[in-house]
Every structure is written in structure tokens, then in C-alpha cells.
KEZATI-302885 format. One line per 5 residues: their letters; for each residue y, x, z of N, C-alpha, C. Coordinates in steps of 0.001 Angstrom, whole numbers. Layout:
# residues N
a	Y X Z Y X Z Y X Z  ...
***
This chain:
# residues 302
xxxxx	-37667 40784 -27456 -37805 41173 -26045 -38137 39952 -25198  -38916 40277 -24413 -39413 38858 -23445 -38751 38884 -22463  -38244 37184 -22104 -37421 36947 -21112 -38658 36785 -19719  -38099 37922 -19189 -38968 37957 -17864 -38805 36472 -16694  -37791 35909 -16846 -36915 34296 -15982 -38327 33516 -16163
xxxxx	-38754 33364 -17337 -39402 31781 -17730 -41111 32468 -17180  -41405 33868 -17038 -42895 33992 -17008 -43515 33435 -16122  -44558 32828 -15919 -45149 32541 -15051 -45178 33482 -13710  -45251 32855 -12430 -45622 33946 -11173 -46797 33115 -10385  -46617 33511 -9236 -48040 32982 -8519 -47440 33124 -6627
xxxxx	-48034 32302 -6458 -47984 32100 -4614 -49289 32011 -4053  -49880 32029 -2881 -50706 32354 -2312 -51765 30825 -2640  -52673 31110 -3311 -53707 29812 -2948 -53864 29273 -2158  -53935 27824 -1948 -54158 26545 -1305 -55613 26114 -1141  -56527 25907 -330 -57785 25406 -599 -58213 25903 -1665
xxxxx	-58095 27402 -2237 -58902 27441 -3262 -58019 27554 -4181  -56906 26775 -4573 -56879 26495 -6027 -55627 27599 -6029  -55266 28021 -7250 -54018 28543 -7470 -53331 28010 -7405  -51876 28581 -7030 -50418 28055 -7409 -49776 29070 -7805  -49149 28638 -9143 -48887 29032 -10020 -47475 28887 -10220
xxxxx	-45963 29355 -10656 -45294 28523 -10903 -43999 29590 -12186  -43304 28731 -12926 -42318 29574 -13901 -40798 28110 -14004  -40186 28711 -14397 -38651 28609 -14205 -38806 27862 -15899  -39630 26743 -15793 -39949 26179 -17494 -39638 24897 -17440  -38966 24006 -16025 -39142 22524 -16276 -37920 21512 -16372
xxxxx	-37179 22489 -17434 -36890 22019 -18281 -34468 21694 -17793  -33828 20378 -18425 -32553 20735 -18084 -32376 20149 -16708  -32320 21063 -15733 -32481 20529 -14344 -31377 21319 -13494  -30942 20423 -12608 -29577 20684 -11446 -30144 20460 -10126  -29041 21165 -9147 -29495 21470 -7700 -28419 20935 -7254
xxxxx	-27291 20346 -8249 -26468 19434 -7699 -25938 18127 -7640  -27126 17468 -8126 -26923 15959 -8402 -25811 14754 -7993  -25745 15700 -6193 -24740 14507 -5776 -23269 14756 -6030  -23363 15746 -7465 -21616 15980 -7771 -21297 14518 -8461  -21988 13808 -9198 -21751 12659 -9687 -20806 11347 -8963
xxxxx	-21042 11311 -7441 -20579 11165 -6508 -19017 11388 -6504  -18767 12511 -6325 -17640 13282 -6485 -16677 12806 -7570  -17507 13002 -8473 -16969 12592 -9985 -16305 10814 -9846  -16914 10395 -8932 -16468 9163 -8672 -15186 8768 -7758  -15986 9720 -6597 -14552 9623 -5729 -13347 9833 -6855
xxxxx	-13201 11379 -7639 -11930 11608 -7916 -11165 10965 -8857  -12078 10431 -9463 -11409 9192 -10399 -11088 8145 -9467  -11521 7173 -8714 -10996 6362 -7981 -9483 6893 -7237  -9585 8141 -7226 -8205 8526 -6604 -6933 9060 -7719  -8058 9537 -8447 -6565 10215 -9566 -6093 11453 -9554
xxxxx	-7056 12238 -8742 -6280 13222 -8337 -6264 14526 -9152  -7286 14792 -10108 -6832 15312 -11083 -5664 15423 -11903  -5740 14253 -12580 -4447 13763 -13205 -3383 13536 -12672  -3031 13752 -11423 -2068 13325 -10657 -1691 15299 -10826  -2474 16124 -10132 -1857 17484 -9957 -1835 17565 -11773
xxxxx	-2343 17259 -12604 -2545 17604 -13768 -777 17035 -14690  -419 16273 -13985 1465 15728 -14573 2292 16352 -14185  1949 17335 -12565 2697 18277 -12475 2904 19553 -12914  1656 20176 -13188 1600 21744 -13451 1589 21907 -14364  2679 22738 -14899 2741 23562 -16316 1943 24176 -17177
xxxxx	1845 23309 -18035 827 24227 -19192 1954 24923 -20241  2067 25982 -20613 2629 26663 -20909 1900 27389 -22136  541 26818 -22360 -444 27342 -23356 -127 26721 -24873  -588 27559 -25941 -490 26962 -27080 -1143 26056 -27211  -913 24817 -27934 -1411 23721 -27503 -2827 23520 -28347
xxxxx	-2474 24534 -30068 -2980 24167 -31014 -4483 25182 -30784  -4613 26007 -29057 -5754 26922 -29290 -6178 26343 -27363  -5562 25353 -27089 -5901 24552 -25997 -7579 24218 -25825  -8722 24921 -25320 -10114 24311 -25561 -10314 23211 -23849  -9623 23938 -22740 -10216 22947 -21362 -9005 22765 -20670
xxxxx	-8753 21618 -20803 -7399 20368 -20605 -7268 20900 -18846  -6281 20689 -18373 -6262 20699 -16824 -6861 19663 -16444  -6816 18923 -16308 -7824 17533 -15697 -9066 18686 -15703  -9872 18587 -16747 -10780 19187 -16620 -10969 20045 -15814  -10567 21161 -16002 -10075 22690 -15033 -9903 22176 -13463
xxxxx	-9220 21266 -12954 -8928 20665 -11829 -10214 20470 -11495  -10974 19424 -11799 -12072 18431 -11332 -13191 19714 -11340  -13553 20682 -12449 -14749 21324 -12399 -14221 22735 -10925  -13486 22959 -10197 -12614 23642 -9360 -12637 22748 -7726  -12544 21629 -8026 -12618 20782 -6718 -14083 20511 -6753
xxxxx	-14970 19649 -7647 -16183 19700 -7427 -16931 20912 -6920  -16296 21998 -7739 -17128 23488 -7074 -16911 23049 -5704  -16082 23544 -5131 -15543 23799 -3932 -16320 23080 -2742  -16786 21430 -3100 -17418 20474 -2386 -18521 21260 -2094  -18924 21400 -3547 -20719 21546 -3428 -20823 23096 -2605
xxxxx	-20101 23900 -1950 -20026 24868 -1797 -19634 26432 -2612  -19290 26130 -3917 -18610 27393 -4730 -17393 27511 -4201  -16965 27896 -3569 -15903 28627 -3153 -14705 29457 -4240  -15596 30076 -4848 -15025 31219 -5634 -14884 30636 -6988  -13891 31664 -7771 -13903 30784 -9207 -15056 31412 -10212
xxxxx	-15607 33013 -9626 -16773 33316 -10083 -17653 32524 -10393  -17910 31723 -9349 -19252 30759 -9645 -19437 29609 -10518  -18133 29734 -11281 -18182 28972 -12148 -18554 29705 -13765  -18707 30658 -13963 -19457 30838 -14749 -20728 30667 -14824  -21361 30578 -13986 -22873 30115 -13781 -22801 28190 -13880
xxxxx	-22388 27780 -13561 -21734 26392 -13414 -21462 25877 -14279  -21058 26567 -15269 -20003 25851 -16707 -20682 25264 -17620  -22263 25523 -17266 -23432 24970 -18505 -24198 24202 -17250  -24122 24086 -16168 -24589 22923 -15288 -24703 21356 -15666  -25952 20743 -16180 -25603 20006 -16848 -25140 18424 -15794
xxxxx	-25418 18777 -14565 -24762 17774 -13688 -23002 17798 -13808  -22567 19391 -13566 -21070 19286 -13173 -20643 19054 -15048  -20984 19794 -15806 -20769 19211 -17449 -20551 17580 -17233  -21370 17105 -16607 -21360 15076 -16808 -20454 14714 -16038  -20214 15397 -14847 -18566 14727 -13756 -17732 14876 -14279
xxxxx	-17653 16359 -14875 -15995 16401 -15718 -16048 15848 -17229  -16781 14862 -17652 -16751 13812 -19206 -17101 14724 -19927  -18204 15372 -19409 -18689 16130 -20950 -20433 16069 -21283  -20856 15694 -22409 -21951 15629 -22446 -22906 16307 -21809  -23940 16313 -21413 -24964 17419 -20500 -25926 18341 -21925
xxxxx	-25792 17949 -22486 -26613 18816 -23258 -25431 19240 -25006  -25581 18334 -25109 -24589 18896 -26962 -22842 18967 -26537  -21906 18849 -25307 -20852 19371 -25045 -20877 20769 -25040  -19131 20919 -24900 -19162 22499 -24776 -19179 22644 -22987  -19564 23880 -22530 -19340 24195 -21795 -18032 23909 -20936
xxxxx	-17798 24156 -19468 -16398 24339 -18974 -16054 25426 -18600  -15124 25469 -18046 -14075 26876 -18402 -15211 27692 -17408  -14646 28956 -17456 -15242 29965 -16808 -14206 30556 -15756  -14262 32135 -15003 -13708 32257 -14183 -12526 32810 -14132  -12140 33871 -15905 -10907 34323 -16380 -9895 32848 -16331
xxxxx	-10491 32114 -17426 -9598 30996 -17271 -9113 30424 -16292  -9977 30093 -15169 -9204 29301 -13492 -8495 30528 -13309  -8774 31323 -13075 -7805 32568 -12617 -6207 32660 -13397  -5980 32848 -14822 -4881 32272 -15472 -4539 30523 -14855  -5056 30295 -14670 -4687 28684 -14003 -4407 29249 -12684
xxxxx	-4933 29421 -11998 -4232 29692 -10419 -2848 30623 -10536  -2338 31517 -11455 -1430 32260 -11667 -433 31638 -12346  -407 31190 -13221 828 30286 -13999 1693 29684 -13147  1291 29092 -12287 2459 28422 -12006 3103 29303 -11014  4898 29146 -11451 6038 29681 -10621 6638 28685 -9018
xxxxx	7697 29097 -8768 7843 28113 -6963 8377 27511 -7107  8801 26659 -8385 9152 25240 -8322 7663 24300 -8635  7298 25293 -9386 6305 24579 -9875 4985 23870 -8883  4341 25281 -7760 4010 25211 -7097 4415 24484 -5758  5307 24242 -5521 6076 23031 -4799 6152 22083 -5066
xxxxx	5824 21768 -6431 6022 20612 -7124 4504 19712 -6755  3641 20906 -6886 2188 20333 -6517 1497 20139 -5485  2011 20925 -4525 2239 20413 -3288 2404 19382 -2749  3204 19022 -3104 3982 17370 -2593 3037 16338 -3511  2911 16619 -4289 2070 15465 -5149 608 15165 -3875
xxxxx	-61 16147 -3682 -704 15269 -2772 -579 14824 -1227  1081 15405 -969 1607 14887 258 2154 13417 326  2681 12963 -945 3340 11875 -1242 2037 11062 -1623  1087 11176 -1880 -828 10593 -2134 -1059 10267 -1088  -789 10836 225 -1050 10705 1256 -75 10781 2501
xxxxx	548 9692 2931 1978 9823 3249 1683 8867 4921  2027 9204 5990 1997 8301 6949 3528 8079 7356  3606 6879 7956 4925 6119 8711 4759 5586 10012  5768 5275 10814 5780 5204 11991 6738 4123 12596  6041 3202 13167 7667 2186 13716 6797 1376 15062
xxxxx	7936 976 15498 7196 134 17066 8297 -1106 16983  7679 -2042 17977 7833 -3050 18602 7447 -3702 19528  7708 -4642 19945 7296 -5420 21162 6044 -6613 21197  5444 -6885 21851 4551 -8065 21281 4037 -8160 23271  3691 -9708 22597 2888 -10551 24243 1920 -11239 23663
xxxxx	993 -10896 23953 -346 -11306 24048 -436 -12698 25039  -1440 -13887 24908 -1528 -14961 25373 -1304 -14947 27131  -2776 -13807 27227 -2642 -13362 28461 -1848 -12195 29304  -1329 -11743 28682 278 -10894 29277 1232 -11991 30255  1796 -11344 31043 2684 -12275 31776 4177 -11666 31273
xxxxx	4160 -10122 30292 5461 -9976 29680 5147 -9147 28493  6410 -8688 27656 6033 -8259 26291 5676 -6630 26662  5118 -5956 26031 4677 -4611 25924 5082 -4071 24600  5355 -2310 25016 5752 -1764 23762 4482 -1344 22611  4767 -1616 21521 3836 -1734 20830 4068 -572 19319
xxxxx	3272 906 19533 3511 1368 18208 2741 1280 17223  3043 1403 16099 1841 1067 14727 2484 2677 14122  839 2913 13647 663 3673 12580 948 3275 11145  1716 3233 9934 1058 3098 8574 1049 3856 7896  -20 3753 7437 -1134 4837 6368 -594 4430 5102
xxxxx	341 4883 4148 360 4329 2358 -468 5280 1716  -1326 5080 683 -1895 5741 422 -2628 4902 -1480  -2900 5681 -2143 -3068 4739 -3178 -4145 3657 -2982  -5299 4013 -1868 -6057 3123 -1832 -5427 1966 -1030  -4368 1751 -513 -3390 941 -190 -2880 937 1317
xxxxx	-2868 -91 2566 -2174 279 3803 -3609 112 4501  -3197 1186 5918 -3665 1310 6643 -2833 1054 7902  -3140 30 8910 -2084 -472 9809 -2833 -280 11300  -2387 659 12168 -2977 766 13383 -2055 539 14640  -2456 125 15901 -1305 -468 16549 -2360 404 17849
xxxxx	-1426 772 18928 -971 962 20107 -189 741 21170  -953 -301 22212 -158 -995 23290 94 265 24129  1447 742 24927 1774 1288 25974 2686 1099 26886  2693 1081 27864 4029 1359 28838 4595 2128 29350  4330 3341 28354 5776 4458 28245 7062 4310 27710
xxxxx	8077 4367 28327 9432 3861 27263 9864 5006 27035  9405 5965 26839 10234 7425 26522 9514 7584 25061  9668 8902 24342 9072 9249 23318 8867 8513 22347  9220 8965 21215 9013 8287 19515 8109 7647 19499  7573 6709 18276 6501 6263 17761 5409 6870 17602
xxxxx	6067 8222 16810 5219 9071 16376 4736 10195 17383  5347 10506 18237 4901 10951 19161 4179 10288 19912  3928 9115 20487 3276 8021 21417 2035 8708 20933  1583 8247 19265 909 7921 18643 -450 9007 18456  505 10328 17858 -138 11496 17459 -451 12769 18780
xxxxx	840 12075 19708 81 13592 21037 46 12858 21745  -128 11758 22050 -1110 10827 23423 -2181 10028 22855  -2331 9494 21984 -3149 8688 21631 -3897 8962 20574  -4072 9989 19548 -4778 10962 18795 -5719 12686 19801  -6551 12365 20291 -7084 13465 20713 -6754 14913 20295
xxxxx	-6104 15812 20713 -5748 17048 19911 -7320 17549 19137  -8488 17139 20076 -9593 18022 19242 -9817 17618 18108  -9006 16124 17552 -9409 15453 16124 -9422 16446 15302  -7582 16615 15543 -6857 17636 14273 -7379 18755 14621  -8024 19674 15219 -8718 20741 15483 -10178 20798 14428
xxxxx	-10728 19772 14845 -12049 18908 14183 -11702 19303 12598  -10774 18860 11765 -10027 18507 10652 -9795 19884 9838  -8993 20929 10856 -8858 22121 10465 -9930 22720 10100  -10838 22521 11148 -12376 23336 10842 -13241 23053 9739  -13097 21928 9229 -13786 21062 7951 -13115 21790 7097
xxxxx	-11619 21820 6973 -10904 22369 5861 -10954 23758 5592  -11057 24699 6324 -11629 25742 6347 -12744 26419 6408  -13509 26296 7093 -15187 27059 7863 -16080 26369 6382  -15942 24784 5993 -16688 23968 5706 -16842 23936 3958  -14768 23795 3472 -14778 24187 2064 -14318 25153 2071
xxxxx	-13761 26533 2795 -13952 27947 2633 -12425 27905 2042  -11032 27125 2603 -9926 27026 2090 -9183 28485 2769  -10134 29294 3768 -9403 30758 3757 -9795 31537 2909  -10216 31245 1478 -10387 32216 629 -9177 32400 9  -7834 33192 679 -6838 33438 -391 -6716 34837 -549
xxxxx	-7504 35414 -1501 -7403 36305 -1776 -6674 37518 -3163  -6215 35817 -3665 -5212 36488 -4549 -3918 37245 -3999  -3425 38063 -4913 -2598 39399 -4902 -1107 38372 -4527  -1518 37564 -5785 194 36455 -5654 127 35269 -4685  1322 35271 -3823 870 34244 -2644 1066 33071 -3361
xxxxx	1550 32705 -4543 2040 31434 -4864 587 30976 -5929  -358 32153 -6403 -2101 31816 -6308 -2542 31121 -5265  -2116 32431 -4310 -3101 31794 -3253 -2604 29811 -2954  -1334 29599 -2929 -1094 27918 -2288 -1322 27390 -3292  -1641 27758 -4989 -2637 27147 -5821 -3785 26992 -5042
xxxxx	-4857 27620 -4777 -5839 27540 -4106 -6136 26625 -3201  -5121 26745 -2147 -4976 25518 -1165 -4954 24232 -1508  -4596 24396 -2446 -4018 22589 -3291 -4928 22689 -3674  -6321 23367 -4258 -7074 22669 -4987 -8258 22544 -3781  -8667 23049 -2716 -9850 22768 -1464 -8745 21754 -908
xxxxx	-7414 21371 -889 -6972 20294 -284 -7167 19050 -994  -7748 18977 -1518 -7835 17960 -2727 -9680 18008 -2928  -10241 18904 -2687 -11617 18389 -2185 -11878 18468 -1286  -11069 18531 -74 -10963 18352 1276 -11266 16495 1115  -9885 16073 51 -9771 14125 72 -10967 13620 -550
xxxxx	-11898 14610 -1328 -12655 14190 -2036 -14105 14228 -1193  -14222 15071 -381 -15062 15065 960 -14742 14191 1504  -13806 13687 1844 -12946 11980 2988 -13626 10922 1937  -13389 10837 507 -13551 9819 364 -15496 9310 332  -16039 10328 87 -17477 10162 -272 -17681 9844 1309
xxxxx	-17277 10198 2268 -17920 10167 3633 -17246 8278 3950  -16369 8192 3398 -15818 6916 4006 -16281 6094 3211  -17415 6367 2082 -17589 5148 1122 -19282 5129 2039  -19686 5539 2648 -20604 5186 3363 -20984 4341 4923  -21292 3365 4729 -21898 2381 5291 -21409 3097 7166
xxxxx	-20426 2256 7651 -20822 2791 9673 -22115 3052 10401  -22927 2249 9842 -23417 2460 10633 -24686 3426 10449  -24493 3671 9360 -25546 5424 8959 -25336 6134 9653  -25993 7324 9881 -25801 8651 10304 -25264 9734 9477  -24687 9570 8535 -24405 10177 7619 -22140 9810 7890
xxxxx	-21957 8775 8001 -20711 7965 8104 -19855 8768 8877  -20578 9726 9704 -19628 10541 10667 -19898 11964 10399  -20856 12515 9695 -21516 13378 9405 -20104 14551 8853  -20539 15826 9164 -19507 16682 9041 -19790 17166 7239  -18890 17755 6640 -18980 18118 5202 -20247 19004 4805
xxxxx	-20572 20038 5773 -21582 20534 5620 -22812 20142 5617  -22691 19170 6263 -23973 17923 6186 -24153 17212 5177  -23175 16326 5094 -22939 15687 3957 -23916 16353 2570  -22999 17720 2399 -23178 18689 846 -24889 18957 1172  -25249 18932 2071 -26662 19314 2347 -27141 17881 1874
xxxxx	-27070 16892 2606 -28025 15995 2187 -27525 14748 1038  -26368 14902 204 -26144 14182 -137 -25881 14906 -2243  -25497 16273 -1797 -24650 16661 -2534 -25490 17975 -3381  -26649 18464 -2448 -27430 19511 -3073 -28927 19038 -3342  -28612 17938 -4026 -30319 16915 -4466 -30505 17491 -5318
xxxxx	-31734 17463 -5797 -32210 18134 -7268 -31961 16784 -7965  -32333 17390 -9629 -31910 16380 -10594 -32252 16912 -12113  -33224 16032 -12729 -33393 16282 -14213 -32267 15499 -14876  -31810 16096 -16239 -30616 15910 -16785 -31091 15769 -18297  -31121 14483 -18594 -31827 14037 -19914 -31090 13466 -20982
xxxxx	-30390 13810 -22181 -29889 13242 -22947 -30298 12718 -24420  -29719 11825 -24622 -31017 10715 -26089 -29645 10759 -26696  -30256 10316 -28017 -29231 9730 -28617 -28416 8479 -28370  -28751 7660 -27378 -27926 6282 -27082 -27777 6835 -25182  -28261 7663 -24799 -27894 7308 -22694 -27796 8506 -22442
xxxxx	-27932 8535 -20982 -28037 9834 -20620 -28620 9637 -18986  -29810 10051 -18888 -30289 10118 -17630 -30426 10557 -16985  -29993 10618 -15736 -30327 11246 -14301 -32164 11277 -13417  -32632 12052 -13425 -34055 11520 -12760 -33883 12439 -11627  -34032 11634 -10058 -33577 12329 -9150 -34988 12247 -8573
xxxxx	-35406 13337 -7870 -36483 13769 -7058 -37420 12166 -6219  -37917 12107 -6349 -39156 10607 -5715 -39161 10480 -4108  -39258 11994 -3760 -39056 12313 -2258 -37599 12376 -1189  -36656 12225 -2287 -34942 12246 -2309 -35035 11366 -508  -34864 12173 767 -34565 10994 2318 -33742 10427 2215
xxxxx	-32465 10788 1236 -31453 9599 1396 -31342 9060 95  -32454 8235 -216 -32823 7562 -1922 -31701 6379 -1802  -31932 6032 -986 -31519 4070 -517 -29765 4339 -79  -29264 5192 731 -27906 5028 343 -27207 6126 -819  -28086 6832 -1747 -27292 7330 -2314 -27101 6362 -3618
xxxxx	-28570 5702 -4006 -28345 4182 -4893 -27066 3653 -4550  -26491 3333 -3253 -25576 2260 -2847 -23904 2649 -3177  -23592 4355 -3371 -22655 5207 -2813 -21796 4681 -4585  -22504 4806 -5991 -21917 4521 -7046 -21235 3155 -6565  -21286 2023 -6435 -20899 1088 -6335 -19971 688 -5504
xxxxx	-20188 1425 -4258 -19012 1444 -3213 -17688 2632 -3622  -17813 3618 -4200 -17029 4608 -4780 -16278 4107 -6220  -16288 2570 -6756 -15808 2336 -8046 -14380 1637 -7568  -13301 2100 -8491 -12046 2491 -8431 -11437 860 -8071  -10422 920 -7425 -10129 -310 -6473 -9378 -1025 -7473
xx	-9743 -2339 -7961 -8780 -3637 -8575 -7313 -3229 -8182  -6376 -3498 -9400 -4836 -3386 -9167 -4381 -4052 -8100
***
């Protein structure tokens, strides 16, 4: 029986000539800039980090796709816009997302499909699911303290609060001069001196952008599986945007942007017996910082 996919079709002539075209050229992706991704999440860990908490409960000896795996091919969806765990059956022979989650692009096996994430979003019980929770709350943890300080040109000391950020990529230290003596640190900090539209800004990325109101599982303790895993390519969206250069246009650029121009490149997917190559489109507008993004995305010295 002939596969009707590969036949040739036709579009309207050009000057004359035909155009012609068929679904024949060969192992090729529409998502190149998951590689990216694949970088961020190793620099962070965050696979393996939810992957020490959650229960595998499976026989070990008929075990084919490790959680790490399952994690990373689930958060990468999510970036590139799959939402659903459906779409990972179409996905699972992708030979871009095959290469983020360590698997060969052409002679690996496949990754899981959409029965399997689905048994993965269900397994875990409410310790368990609490358990994973916090793993990327404690990943990402802020603190709060103040003091006093005088500047050369001050004629007296001023109250002074600092933000710190711990985080595995290490501290983040922000300071705020005021002369309010009422209210916490953390209050100074987060409802006077943080714009409410930030965290508004933030919500909308996490939702509208990676589609984290899809809870449509039956079990609510699925659904805050779910959450944990678009919250976790929520960090993986933060980190690709922050490994880019200030002063691009891209550096402030919202997720949907980003996945548009960074993240839905085409890409031939070539494997030899000794490499494995990427050949990304000639016409690629953001050629020059996506060259730059591997190198700035490699995992931070102890």
C-alpha cells in the first residue's frame, strides 16, 4: 500500500517553473532550540533533583524510561509548546528531543509515550507529592534581612533592606535604601519596591505562555504533579532567557517569543558512526546568538 505522506504535491508556479514539493528530506526537527533546554536543565539538575524524590514503585527488572528521562522529555515538551502528554507520542521519535534527553537520534529507542507520563503523573501519593513540591521550593529559596549603612555623602545612616536569592546557581544580593521605619524587610522589599505588575507579569508566563492551567486530571494530586512539572519549565524558560546577552532584544523577551524565535528553528538530525550533527537552517535571524547560548548555558564550576 502506498504511503500517501511522502508523495509528491505541487503549489502554484513561479515565473514559469513548477514547485513541486514531498515530505522526503529526510531526519529533520521543527525543534532545534530544545538542545538549549537540554542545557539549561542539566546546569540546574532539575530532573534529577524531582527524580530522588518521586517514587518509582515499578519493577525494576521491566523498567525501559528512567524518570530523569520521563521528567526532561515532559518539561522540554511543555517549553516548546506541548502542553499535553498526548503530544508526546508524536515526539518520542523526534530526533531533536531523543538527543536532549541522552538518547541517540537515530539507532536509540524511542521515549516514553503518553500512557506512560500519565501512570507517572498518578503514582505519586500526598507525601509524596509534597515531597516534590518543596524540592523545587528549597532550589529556589529567597531571604530577607536589613540594616543600616551611610554612604560618604549622607549626613546620617539610612535603613537599608537586602534581598538574598540562594539558589544553586549561587547568591543573589539586592539592597534597598529607605526611610520607612515601619514594616518588615520583606515587606519593604516585595509590596513597595517590587511593582505588583512584575508578579502579575510572572503569573501570566506561567500560565497563558506554558499552559500550567491544564489540570485536567480526575486526581488533584495529578493535577499538582502537573504543576511541578510546567514549574520546572517555567525555571527552564528563566534560565535560557537569562543566559542571553542584556543587551539583545531577546534578554527581556516574553516565553512565547523566545519558543518562537529561539526554540521552533528547523533542524537536520544526522548521525555517523563517530558524531552526531545538527544542520540548522542558513537563513536561521538569530544564527549569531543562538551559536553563543551553548557556551553561556554550560553548568557552573563547583
Amino acid at each position: 500500500m502506498t504511503d500517501d505522506t511522502i508523495l509528491p504535491f505541487s503549489f502554484p508556479a513561479v515565473h514559469a517553473k513548477k514547485v513541486t514539493a514531498a515530505f522526503d528530506g529526510g531526519r529533520l526537527t521543527s525543534n532545534g532550540g530544545v538542545m538549549l533546554l537540554a542545557m539549561a536543565e542539566r546546569r540546574l539538575g532539575l530532573a534529577d533533583n524531582l527524580a530522588r524524590v518521586f517514587p518509582d514503585r515499578r519493577d525494576p527488572t521491566r523498567v525501559v524510561h528512567s524518570l530523569v528521562d520521563m521528567f526532561r522529555a515532559r518539561m522540554f515538551a511543555i517549553c516548546c509548546g506541548y502542553e499535553d502528554a498526548d503530544d508526546l507520542d508524536h515526539l518520542r521519535s523526534d530526533p531533536a528531543f531523543k538527543l536532549a534527553c541522552g538518547r541517540l537520534p537515530d539507532s536509540g529507542r524511542d521515549l516514553c509515550s503518553q500512557p506512560t507520563l500519565s501512570r507517572l503523573e498518578n503514582a505519586p501519593r500526598l507525601r509524596d507529592v509534597i515531597r516534590l513540591t518543596y524540592t523545587l521550593v528549597d532550589a529556589w529559596m529567597d531571604s530577607y534581612t536589613e540594616t543600616r549603612h551611610k554612604a560618604k555623602s549622607w549626613d546620617h545612616e539610612r535603613r537599608t533592606v537586602a534581598r538574598i536569592e540562594a539558589t544553586m546557581l549561587g547568591l543573589d544580593i539586592r539592597f534597598v535604601v529607605t526611610s520607612l521605619d515601619v514594616g518588615s524587610a520583606e515587606w519593604i522589599y516585595d509590596s513597595l519596591y517590587c511593582a505588583r505588575g512584575q508578579a502579575e507579569n510572572l503569573i501570566k508566563l506561567h500560565k497563558t505562555q506554558l499552559a500550567s492551567d491544564r489540570t485536567s486530571c480526575r486526581s488533584a494530586l495529578a493535577n499538582q504533579v502537573r504543576l511541578v512539572l510546567h514549574t520546572a519549565a517555567y525555571w527552564l524558560m528563566l534560565t535560557v532567557r537569562g543566559a542571553i546577552p542584556k543587551v539583545r532584544e531577546l534578554a527581556a523577551a516574553e516565553f512565547a517569543t523566545l519558543r518562537l524565535r529561539l526554540l521552533k528553528i528547523a533542524a537536520r538530525v544526522v548521525e555517523t558512526a563517530s558524531r552526531i550533527r545538527l544542520a540548522f537552517a542558513a537563513a536561521c535571524p538569530e544564527a549569531d546568538l543562538f551559536r553563543s547560548l551553548p557556551g553561556a548555558l554550560l553548568p557552573l564550576g563547583p
